[in-house]
N, C-alpha and C positions, 0 to 999 in steps of 0.2 A: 134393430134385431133384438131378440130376446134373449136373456141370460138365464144360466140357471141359480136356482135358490142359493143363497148361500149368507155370510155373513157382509154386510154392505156397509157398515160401518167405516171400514178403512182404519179404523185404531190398532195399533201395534203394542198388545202388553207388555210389560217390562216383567222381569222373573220378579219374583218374590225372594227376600231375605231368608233365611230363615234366625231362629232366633235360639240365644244360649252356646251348647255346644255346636249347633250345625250352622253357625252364625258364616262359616268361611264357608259352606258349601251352599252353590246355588242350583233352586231345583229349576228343571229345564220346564219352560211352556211353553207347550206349542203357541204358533201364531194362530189367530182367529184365521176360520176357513173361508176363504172369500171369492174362491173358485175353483172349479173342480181339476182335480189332477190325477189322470190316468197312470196307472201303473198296470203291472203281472198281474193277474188275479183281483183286481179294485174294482170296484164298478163304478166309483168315478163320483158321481152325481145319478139323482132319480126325483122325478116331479108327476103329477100329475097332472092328465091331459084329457079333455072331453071329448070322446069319441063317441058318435050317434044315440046321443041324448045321456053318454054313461059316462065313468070316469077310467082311464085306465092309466098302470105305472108307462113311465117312458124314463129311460136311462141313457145314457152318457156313450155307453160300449153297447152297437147293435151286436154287435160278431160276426154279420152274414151279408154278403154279397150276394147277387147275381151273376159277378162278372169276375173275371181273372186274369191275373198276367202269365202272358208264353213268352220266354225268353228264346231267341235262336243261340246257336253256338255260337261265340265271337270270335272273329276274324282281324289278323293281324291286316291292316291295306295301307302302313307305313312302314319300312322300316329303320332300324337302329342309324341314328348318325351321329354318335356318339361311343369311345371305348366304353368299357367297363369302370366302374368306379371304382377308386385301390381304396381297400380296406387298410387300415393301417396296424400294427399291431397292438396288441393290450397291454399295454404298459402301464403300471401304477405312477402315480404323482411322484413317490420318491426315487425310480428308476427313472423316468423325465429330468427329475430334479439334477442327477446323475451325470446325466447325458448331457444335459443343459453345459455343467460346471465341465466336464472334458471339452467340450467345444469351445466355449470362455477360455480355459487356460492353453488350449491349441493355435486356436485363432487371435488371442492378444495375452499374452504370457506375462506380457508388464500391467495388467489389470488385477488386481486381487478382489473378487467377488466371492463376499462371503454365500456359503451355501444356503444358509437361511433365507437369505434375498430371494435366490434363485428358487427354494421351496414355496415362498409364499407367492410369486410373482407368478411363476407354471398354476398354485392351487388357485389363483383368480383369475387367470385364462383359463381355466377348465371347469370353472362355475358361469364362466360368463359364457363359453361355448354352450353348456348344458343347455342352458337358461334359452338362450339363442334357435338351439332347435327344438326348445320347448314349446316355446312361444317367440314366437318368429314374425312380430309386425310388417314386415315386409312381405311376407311370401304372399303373392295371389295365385288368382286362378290364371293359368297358361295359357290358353286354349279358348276359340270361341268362333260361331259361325255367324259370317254375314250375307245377310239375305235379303233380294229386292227385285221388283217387278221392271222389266226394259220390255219394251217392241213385245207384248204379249206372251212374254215368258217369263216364269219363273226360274233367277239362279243362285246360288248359292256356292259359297264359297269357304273353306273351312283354314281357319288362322292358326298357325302355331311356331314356333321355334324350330331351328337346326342346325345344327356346326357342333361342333367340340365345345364354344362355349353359352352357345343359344344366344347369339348376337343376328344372327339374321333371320330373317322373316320368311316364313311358307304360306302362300295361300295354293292348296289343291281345289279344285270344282269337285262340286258332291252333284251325282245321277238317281234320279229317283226312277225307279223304275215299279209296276204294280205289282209285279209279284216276289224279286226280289229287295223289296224295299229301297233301303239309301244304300248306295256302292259310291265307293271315292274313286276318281280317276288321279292317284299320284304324280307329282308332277316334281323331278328334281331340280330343277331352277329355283332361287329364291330372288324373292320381287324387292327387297331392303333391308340395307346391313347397318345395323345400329353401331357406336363406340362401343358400348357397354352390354352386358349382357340381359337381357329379358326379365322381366318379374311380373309384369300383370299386361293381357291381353281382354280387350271388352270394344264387342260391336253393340254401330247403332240399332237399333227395332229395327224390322220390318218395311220396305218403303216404298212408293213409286218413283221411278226415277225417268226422267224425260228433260224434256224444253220446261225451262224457269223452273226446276225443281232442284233442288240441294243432292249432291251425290251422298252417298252412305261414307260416316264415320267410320275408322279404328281409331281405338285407343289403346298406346303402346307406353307402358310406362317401365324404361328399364332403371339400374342403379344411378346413373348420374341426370337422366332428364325424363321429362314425359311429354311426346309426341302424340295430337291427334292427326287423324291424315284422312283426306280424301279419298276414297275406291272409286277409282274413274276406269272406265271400259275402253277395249280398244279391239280392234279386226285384226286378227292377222290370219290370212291364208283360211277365209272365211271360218275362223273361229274366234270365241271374246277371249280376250286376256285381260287383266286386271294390272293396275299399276297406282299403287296407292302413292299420293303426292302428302310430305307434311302441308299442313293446314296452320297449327299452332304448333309452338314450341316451348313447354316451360322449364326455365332451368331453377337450380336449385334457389337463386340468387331473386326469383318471383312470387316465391312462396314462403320469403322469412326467414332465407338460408335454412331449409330445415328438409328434410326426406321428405317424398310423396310418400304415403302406404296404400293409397287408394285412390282410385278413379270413378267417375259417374260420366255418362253419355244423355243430356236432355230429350225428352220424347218429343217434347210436343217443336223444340228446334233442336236438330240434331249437328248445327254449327257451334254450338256451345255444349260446353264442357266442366266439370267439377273438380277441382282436386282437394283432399284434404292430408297434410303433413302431420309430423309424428308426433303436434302438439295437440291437435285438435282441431284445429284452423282451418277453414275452409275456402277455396278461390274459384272464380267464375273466369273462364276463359274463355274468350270469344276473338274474331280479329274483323270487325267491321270496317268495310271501304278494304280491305288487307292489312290492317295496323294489329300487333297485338294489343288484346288489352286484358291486363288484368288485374282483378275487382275483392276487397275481402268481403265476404259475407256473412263471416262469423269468425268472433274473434275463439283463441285457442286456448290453453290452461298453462300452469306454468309447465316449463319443457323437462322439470326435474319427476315428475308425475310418469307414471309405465303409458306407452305411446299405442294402445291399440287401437285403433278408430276405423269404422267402416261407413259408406255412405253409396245413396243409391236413390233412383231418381223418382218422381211418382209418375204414373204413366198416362195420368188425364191431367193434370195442372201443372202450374209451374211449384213444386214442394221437394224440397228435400227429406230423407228420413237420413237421420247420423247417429250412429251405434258408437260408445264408448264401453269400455269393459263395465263399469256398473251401470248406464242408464242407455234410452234409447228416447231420442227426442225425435220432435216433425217440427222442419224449420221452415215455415212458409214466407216465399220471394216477395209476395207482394203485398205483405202486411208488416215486413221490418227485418232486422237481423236478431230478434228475440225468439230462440226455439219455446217448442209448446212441452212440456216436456210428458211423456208416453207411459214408460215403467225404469222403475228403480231397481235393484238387484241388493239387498240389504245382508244377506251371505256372506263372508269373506273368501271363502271359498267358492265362491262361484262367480265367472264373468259371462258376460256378451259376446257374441262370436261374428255374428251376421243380420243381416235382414234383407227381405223380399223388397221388389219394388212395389206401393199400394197400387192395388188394381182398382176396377168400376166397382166392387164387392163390398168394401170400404173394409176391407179384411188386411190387418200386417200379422206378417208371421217372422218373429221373432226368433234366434236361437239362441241357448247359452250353453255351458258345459253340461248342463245338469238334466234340460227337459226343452222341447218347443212350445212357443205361444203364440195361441190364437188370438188379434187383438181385436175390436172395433177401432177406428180411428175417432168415432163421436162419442164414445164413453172408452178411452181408454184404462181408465186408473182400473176398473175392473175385465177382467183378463177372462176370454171366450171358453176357452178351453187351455188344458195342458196335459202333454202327453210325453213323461218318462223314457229318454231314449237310453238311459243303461249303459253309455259308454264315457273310456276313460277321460279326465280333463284332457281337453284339445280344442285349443284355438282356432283352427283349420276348419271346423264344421260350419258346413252352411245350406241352403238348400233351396230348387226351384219348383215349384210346380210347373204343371202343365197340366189342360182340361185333355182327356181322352173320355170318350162318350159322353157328353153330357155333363162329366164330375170330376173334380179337381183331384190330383195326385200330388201327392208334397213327397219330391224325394230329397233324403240327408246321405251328405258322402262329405268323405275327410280327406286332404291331401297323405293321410298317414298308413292308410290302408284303401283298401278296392272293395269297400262292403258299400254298400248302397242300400238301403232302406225306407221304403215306400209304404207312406202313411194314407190313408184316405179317409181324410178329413172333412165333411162340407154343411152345408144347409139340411135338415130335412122340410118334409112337408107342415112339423109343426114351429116353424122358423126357429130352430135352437140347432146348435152346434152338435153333431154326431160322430164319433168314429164309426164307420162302417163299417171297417172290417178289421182284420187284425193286421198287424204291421208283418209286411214280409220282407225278406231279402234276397238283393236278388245274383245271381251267379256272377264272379268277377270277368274280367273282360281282358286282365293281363294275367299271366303266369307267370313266374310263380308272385303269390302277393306281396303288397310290400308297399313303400310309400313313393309317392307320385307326384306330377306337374298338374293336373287338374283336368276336370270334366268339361263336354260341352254336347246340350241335349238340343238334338234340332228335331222338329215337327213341320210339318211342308205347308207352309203359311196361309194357302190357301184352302186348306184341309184341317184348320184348326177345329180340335173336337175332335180329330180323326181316332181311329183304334191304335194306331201305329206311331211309334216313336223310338229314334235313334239317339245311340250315347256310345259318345266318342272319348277316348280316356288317353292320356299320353303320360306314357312308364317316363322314369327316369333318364334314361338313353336315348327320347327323341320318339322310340316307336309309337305308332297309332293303333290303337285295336276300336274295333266296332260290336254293338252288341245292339241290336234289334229286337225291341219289344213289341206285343200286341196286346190288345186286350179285350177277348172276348168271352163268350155266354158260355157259361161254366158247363151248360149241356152240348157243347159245338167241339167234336174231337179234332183235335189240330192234325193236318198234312205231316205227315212224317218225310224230311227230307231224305234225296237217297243217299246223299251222300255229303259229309259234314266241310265246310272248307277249314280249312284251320289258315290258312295265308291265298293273298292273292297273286295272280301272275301278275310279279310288274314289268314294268319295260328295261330295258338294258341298263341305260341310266340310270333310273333306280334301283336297280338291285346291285349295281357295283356300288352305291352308298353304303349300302349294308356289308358288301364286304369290304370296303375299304374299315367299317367301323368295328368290324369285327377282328380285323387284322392286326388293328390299330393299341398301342401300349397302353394301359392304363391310364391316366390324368393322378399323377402323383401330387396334387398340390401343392404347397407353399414347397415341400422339398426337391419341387423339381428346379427350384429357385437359387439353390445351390452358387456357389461360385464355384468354378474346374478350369482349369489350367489344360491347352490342347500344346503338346510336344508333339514337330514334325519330328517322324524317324528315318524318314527318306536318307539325309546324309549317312547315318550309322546303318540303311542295307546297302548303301550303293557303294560305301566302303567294305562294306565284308563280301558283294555279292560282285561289285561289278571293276570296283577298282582296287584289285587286291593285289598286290605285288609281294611277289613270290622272294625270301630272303635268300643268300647265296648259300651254297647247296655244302660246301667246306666248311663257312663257321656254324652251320648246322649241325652238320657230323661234328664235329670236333666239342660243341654243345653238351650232344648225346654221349657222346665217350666219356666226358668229365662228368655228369652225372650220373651213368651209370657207374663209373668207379667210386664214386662217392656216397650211391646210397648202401652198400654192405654196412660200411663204419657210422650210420649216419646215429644211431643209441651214443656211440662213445664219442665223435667229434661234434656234440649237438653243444653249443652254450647256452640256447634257450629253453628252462626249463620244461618240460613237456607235461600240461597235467590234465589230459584225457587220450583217449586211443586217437590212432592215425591209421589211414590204407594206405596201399602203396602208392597213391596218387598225393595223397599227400605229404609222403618223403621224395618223393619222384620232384616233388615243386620246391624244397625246401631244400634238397640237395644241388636245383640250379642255380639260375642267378635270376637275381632279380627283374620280373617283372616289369616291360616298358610304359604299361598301360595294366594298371591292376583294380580289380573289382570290388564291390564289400563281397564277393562269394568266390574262395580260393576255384570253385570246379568251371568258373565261369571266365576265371584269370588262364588258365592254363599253367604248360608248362614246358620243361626244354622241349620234353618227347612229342609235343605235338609238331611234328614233321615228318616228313619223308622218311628220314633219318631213323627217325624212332619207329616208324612203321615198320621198317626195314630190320630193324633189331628185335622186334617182336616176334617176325616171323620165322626169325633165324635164331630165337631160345637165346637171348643175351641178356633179357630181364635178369634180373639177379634176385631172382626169390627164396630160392635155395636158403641163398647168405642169410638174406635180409628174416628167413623163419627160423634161420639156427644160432642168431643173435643176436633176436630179439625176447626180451623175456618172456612175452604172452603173445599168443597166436592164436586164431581164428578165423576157420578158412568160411565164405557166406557164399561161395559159389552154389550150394544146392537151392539158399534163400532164392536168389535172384533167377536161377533158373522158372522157377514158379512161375517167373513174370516173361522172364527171356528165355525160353527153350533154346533158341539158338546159340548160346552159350556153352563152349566147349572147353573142355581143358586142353586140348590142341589149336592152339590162333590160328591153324590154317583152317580148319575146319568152319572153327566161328566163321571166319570171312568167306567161306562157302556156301555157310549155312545164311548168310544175311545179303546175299546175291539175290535169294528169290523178290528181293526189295527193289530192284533194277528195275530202272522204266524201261518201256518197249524201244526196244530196236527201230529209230526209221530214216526216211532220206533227211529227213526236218533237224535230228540232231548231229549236231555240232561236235568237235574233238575236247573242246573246252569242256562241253557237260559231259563225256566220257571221262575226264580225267576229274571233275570235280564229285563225279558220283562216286569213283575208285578213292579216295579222298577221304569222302565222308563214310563207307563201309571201313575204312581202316582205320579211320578217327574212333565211331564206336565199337569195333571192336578192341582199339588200345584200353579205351575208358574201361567197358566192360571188366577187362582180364582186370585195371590196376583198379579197382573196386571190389576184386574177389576177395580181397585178404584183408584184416584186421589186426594191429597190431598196438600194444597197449607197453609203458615202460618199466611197470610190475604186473605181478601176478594178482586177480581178483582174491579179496581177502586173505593175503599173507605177508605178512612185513607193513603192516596198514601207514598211511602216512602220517605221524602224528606233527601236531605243534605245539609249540613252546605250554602255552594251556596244558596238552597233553602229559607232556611232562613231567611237569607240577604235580599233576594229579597221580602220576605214579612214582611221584616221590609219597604222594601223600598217603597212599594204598603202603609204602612200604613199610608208615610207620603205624599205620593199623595191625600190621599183621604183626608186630614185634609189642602188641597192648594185649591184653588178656581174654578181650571184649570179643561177642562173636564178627565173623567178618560179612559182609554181603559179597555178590557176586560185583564184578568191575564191571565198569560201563563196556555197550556194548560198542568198539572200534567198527566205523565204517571205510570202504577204501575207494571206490569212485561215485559211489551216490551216495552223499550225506546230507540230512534232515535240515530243513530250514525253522527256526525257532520261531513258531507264530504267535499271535495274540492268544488270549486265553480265550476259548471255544464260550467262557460265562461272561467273556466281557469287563473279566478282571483284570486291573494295569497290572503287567509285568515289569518289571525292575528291571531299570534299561542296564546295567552292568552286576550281572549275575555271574558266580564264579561257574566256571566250566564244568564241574562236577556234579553242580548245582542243574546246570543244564543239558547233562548229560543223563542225569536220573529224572529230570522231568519228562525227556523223550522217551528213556526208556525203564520203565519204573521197573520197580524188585520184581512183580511177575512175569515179565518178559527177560528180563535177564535171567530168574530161574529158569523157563525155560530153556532157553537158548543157552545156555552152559553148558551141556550134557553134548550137545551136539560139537563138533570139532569141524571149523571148516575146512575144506577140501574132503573131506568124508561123505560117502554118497550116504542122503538121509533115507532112502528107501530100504537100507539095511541096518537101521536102528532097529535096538528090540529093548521095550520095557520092561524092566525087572523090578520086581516089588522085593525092597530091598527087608521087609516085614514078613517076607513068605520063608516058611520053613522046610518046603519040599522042593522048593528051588536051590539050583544050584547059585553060588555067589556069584556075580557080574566081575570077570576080570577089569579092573579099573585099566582105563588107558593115562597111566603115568607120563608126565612131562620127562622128558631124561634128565637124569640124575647124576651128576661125577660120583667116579666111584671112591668109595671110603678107604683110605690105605689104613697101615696100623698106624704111621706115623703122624697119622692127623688126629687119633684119636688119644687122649689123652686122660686115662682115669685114674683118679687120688682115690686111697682109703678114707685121707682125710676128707670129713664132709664140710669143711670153713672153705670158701669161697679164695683162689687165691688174690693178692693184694696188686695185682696192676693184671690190665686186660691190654693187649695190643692187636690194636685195627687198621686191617691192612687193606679189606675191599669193600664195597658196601655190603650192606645186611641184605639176603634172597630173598624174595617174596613171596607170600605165601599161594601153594598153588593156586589154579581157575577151577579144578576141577571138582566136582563137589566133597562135602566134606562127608566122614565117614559117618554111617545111620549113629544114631543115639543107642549106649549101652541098656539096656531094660534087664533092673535087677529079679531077680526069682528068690522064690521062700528057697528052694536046694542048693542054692551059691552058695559058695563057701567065701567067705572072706580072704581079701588077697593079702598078703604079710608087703608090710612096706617095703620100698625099696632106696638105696641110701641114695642123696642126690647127689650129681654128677657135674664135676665142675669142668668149662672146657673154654676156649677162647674162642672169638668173635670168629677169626676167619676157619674153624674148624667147624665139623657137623655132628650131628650128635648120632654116636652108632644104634644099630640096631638091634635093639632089647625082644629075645622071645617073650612073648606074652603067657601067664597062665591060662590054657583051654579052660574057658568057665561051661562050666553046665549051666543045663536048662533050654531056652529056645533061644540062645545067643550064639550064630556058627564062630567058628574061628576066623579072624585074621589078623595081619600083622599092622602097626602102627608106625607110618613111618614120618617123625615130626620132623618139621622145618628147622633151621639154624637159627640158633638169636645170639643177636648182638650183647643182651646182658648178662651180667654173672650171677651164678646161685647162691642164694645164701639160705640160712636159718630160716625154717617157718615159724613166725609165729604163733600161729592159731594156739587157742586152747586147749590144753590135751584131754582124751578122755578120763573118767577118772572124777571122783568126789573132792580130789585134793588135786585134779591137775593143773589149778590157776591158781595156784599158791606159790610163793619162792620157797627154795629149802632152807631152812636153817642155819647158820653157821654152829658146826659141833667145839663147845670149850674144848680147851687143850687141857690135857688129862695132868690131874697134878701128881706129881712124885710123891708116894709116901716114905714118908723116913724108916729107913731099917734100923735105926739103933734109940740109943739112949740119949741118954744127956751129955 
């Protein structure tokens, strides 16, 4: 065959250095061109050719066809045997990690695993899963038809998987019909049930089958072994059935303890078989006389090397063709176990995917991630053609032809999506390789799209070359869809169907598969793996429901008596401190006795009242609520809450149990006296509940008399000696009384100091802007009738301050000296007062028109007195009046020192000499 021009050398340049500063940068060269590669817009390759005595271009890309493909609409003619697949949720590695270390310390509490273990050990099962359905050596194609000549008919039978875990085997018969093409007749039986679950299905060619003729191959290779097996026919009820018998067996233990990833089926004897494992390795299986045997034919690579290997039979000789991610050799049987080797892949980025089986053409078509190749088998090292398929890395790509009129079609499809793309590549008249037409795509076959078990293209054997060709696709959950192509003369306008089938009619059988799968729970994977513990509850209903013995009806009552007289007093006779609210259901249980049989849930313990007894007292108004709401400090009735939910809920118990009648089952001959008194029973039971759930009762009052502790204290010792210091004061920590703040980590991730004083943590929950706020307001005061007063506004009137009360000031407490000396002993008789919460009075703001105020003498007075109340002088300007009324201090007054005003008022005075007598007289 002829090639086109190009570079034939086969030398691969090395970049170039460069030199100096750009000594670290290498410039890119391309490799020498050595075969043409199609792309968008490329025109590939161009030669010239002698045509009737002249020369003209011929190129690589004709663009034009004559002919065309018509897709029909695809039809579902399997369906689902399989749930839905559970999506799991999206959790990051460190939420895993999380999760992981709760389970660890739940499930073995005496193991200490550190979390780091448990991070790295999740982040290397979650790279190796990636990786795993990244490239996925294992995964084959599913799905395949087998087909062969008996008694002058053509049959054909189509292979695939079904069950929950694709462990058993379907073969349905495909019907050819002329105008409706291939139709499946479904058949819900499956012909063989493996251990293990499925991974690659592959039939033999083509065949006749008779007297002295070998029946048709499958090859079934699931997770732990690979079966080839005989398709032997059989009558029943004048029609064939199929019953495929193993043939060979190989376990893992025949192939060098190592994973199958691939299978091959021999043309030219379709009794032998290929396997290659996930080193490289290749085995010949056959079982001569009935023995197995098997044979290496090629040795493998080391097992530490990435395991993808593909292999595939030629279909006129005895040759293998075996595809590794970088190379693709041809290993021929009957010249040694030394492959020939094909092409290389020198990219690192780019592997091998697949390859065709060689036809009579002596053409391999090659796939990688990157582009297809066209090869010669007698001048391989340079490469036919290559044509750019544009899609993303994926191992999964591989592709078949088939001749439809005359000319080859190469279609590529991916286990990851439902695109199918149809190349038509072949000979022309001047023996050089052509794309003919442009690459199209063709309409998917499952809905919605998405990744899949694999294709299988069947053509009616005797019809090969025909226009017409089927492709059979099976989704993820088992279904089969069908999608029939043609392909004809672009001027021929296709039959318009009248009417589209989207599903076929199956038989009863088969379509309760479908809802049995559809019905059917998810496949939660490894977590359905779970370990769960099953508790019978039988003995604990057949003691409440069937063998209940009723208590004597006297120390009932007598029960109920003593607890009802017991819960009015139950605030003042309680010893166990109480410190959150209670309902009457829960003084109602706390004022009986104890419990024979008690719960972790008091409403689920019961209590005396749950009897006769106590229904009886309910109805007759002997509850004692009254009592129990007029001596208890805080109340709160949630009767209208619950209504919401229970309308039938009345403040009359007779009523409620009227109103919860319309619950009664029907009247008939069928019931019993027993379920009449057990129904009367339980409407009195919840109506008891109901009523002693209406009330709330708590042992103070919501913020008032707050409950402090020792800490607490402390801290208003320490406030009291702020206020007796000069210094200004803040407002007090904010006192909470039944919800109080839990002190958490720092929001930045800063270590808190694990023993902080209380003040300290009292002003980190609640810093000075919230406490300004919040001072102003007084609790138990409705806030909806606060009103702000700008205490800076001078057309406002002043905000009556709401003063703490005060003892009033007698004359005998107040005690003022002229003398301003401080007197010499102070006596302390109570603590020092505190100074108020309420805020303090606005800041004086002097003006140019003040007058200056004349001192006034200080006032001396002892600790446990208060200091009276001094009119102030009305100052002018924008300063209103009011009065100033200061707190008591514990200390005595004395002399200020400051400096006085005055040029000379930091000087002492002088001592004046004593004045000396002068003499009146003489000598």
């Amino acid at each position: 065959m002829d090639a086109w021009p190009g570079y034939c050398d086969g030398q691969t340049a090395a970049p170039e250095r460069g030199k100096g500063k750009a000594k670290a940068k290498d410039e890119r060269v391309e490799a020498p061109w050595r075969y043409p590669v199609l792309d968008h817009g490329a025109l590939g390759a161009a030669t010239l050719r002698k045509k009737d005595r002249r020369y003209e271009w011929t190129f690589v890309s004709q663009g034009k066809s004559d002919y065309k493909l018509v897709a029909d609409d695809p039809v579902e003619v399997f369906p689902p045997t399989r749930p839905q697949a559970w999506r799991g949720p999206k959790v990051t590695e460190l939420q895993r990690a999380e999760q992981g270390a709760h389970f660890l310390r739940t499930i073995y509490p005496d193991i200490d695993v550190q979390a780091e273990l448990i991070r790295d050990e999740i982040a290397e099962d979650t790279r190796l899963a990636r990786k795993l359905k990244r490239e996925d050596p294992y995964a084959g194609n599913m799905i395949d038809v087998t087909s062969f000549h008996v008694s002058r008919k053509n049959m054909a039978y189509i292979a695939f998987p079904m069950g929950e875990t694709n462990c058993q085997l379907n073969m349905s018969p495909l019907v050819v019909h002329p105008r409706t093409k291939v139709d499946l007749k479904p058949v819900a039986t499956t012909v063989f049930a493996f251990d293990t679950p499925i991974r690659q299905i592959m039939a033999s060619p083509h065949a006749e089958v008779g007297k002295g003729k070998p029946d048709p191959m499958l090859g079934v290779r699931t997770m732990g072994s690979t079966t080839f097996m005989q398709v032997k026919l059989a009558v029943h009820r004048a029609a064939f059935t199929v019953e495929p018998t193993p043939f060979v067996t190989a376990q893992r233990s025949d192939i060098g303890d190592r994973h199958a990833v691939d299978l091959a089926i021999s043309f030219t004897d379709v009794t032998v078989g290929y396997l290659v494992n996930d080193t490289g390795a290749i085995y010949r299986c056959s079982a001569p006389e009935g023995k197995k045997l098997m044979q290496l034919i090629h040795t493998g690579h080391d097992a530490a090397e990435r395991s993808l290997y593909r292999i595939t039979a030629s279909e006129s000789r005895d040759t293998l063709l075996s595809v590794s991610e970088k190379s693709a050799s041809l290993l021929d049987l009957r010249a040694g176990r030394r492959a020939h080797l094909l092409h290389a892949v020198a990219r690192p980025d780019v592997v091998l995917t697949s390859v065709e089986s060689l036809r009579d053409d002596h053409i391999i078509r090659l796939v990688s991630s990157e582009e297809i190749l066209w090869l010669d088998e007698r001048n391989a090292r340079k490469p036919l053609l290559s044509v750019k398929h544009n899609r993303e890395y994926d191992v999964t790509l591989r592709t078949q032809t088939h001749v439809m009129i005359s000319s080859p079609l190469t279609f590529l499809a991916s286990r990851r999506n439902s695109l199918v793309t149809v190349y038509d590549v072949s000979r022309g008249n001047d023996n050089l390789v052509h794309l003919c037409d442009t690459p199209r795509a063709l309409s998917p076959a499952v809905h919605p799209d998405g990744p899949h078990l694999g294709y299988a293209f069947f053509q009616q054997p005797t019809l090969s070359g025909s226009k017409q060709l089927s492709i059979f696709q099976l989704s993820e959950r088992g279904s089969l869809s069908l999608l029939n192509l043609q392909r004809l003369p672009k001027d021929v306008v296709q039959e318009t169907p009248t009417q589209a089938r989207r599903r076929v009619d199956w038989p009863a059988d088969v379509r309760k598969l479908g809802e049995e799968a559809e019905s059917a729970r998810p496949d939660l994977g490894p977590l359905s793996a779970k370990a769960h513990s099953v508790v019978d509850l039988q003995p604990a209903y057949r003691k409440l429901f069937v063998e209940r013995q009723d208590g004597d009806l006297t120390e009932q009552t007598n029960m109920v008596f003593d607890t009802l007289e017991r819960m009015p007093s139950f605030w003042q006779d309680t010893e166990v401190p109480v410190e959150h609210s209670l309902t009457s259901f829960d003084i109602a249980m706390r004022s009986g006795p104890e419990p024979t049989e008690a719960s972790r849930n008091d409403w689920f313990t019961g209590s005396a009242l749950d009897c006769a007894a106590g229904y009886r007292a309910l109805v007759q108004g002997h509850l004692p609520r009254n009592r129990l709401v007029g001596k208890a400090p805080w109340h709160f009735g949630i009767s209208p809450i619950i209504r919401h939910s229970l309308p039938e809920l009345e403040d009359d118990p007779q009523k409620t149990l009227d109103n919860l009648a319309r619950y009664d089952l029907a009247d008939g001959p069928s019931r019993t006296a027993p379920s009449f008194r057990q129904e009367s029973e339980a409407r009195s039971q919840l109506a008891l509940d109901l009523t002693l759930a209406s009330d709330v009762f708590a042992h103070k009052r919501p913020g008032k008399d707050a409950i402090t502790t020792f800490d607490e204290d402390m801290l208003n010792i320490s406030r009291s000696t702020e206020a007796m210091s000069l210094g200004e004061l803040e407002p007090p920590p904010v006192q909470f009384a039944f919800l109080r703040p839990i002190v958490k980590e720092d929001p930045r991730g800063e270590a808190t100091p694990t023993e902080e004083p209380a003040e300290g943590a009292a002003k980190r929950i609640t810093p000075l802007g919230v406490r300004l706020l919040l001072q102003e307001w007084e609790v138990g005061t409705d806030p909806n009738q606060y009103v702000y007063h700008d205490p800076y506004d001078e057309s406002g009137e002043v905000p009556v301050r709401i003063q703490r009360p005060v003892k009033t000031v007698t004359g005998k407490e107040v005690q003022v000296t002229k003398d301003p000396r401080p007197p010499t002993q102070v006596q302390t008789q109570r603590p020092p007062a505190i100074a108020s919460f309420m805020p303090k009075a606005r800041p004086v703001i002097a003006a140019a028109s003040q007058p200056s105020l004349p001192r006034k003498p200080l006032i001396a007075t002892r600790s446990q007195d208060t200091l009276a109340t001094a009119p102030r002088v009305p100052p002018s300007g924008s300063q209103p009046a009011d009065t100033w009324a200061a707190a008591p201090s514990s200390q005595e007054f004395m002399a200020s020192t400051q400096v006085l005003p005055g040029p000379h008022g930091g000087r002492p005075v002088p001592a004046k000499k004593k004045p000396v007598k002068k003499r009146l007289g003489g000598f």
